[in-house]
N, C-alpha and C positions, 0 to 999 in steps of 0.2 A: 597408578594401578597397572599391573603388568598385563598380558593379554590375557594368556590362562584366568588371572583372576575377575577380568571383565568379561569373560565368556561364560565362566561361572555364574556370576552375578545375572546374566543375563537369562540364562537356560532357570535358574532358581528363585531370582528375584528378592535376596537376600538386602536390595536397597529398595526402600520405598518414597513415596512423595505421598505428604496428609496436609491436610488444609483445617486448621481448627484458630483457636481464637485462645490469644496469652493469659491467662490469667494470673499471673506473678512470679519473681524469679528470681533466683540468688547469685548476685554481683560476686560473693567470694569465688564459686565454681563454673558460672558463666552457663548453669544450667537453667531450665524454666519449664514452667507446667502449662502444657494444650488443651484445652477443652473442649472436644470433638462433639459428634451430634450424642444426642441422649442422656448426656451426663455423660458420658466414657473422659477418663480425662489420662494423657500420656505425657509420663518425665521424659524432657526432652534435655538431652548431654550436649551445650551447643560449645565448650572450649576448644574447638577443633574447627568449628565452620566458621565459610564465608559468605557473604551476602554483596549486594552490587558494590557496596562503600569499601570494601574487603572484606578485616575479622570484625562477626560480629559480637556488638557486646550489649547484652543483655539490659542493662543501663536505657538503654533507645529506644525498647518495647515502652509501649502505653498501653494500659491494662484494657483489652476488649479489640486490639488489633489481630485483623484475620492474617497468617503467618500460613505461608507452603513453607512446609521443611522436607528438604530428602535425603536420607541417610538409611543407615543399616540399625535392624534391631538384634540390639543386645540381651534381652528379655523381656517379659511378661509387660507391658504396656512402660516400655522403656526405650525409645530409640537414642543411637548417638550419631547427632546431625552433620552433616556434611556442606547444606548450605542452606539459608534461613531466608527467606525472602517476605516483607511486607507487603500486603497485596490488600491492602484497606482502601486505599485510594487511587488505585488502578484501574478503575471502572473505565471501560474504551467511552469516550466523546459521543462514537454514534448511538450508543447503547442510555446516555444520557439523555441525549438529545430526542432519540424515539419513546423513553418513556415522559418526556415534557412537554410534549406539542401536542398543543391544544388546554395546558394548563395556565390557569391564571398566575400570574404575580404571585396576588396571596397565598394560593394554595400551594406554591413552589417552596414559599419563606414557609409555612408552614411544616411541609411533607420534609424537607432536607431539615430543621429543629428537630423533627420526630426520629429521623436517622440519626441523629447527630447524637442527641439522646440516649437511643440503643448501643451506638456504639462505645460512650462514653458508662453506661453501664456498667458493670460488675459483675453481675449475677447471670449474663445471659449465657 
């Protein structure tokens, strides 16, 4: 990106970062659909980004993964991503760790099934 156009970008904001959850996507165009909070759901144009492994491919989403993507929008609830990163199991250790002290065993094996559940969901 040349300066002028990253000074643009930056004065405008014409690239964004959104945090939502894959709901399914098409291997031939390496596009896929976000489902943000409320029902709002965004086509996301991923043939062009990278993600930490490099290009991503659409293939390696699992359906109910929370996904930051930032890229520029191209129209009405349509971005084309720039880079795609999984952020489902990124949860920091200390933030684990302070919500589980003082829980039982059981309620541990329990509480993480419950998650494990929601995430593997569909619908949410």
């Amino acid at each position: 990106m040349r300066g002028d156009d990253a000074l643009v970008d930056t004065i405008f904001r014409s690239h964004h970062t959104i945090l939502g959850r894959f709901t399914g996507g098409d291997r031939k165009d390496n596009s896929f659909t976000l489902q943000m909070p409320e029902r709002h759901f965004v086509h996301v144009d991923a043939a062009a980004a990278t993600d930490p492994d490099g290009r991503v491919l659409v293939s390696r989403f699992r359906r109910g993964d929370l996904l930051e993507v930032r890229g520029a929008w191209t129209g009405t609830d349509r971005l084309r991503a720039s880079t795609v990163t999984v952020v489902t199991d990124r949860e920091p250790s200390f933030c684990r760790n302070e919500a589980r002290r003082g829980e039982m065993d059981a309620d541990t094996t329990e509480r993480e099934a419950s998650e494990k559940a929601f995430l593997d969901r569909g619908d949410h």
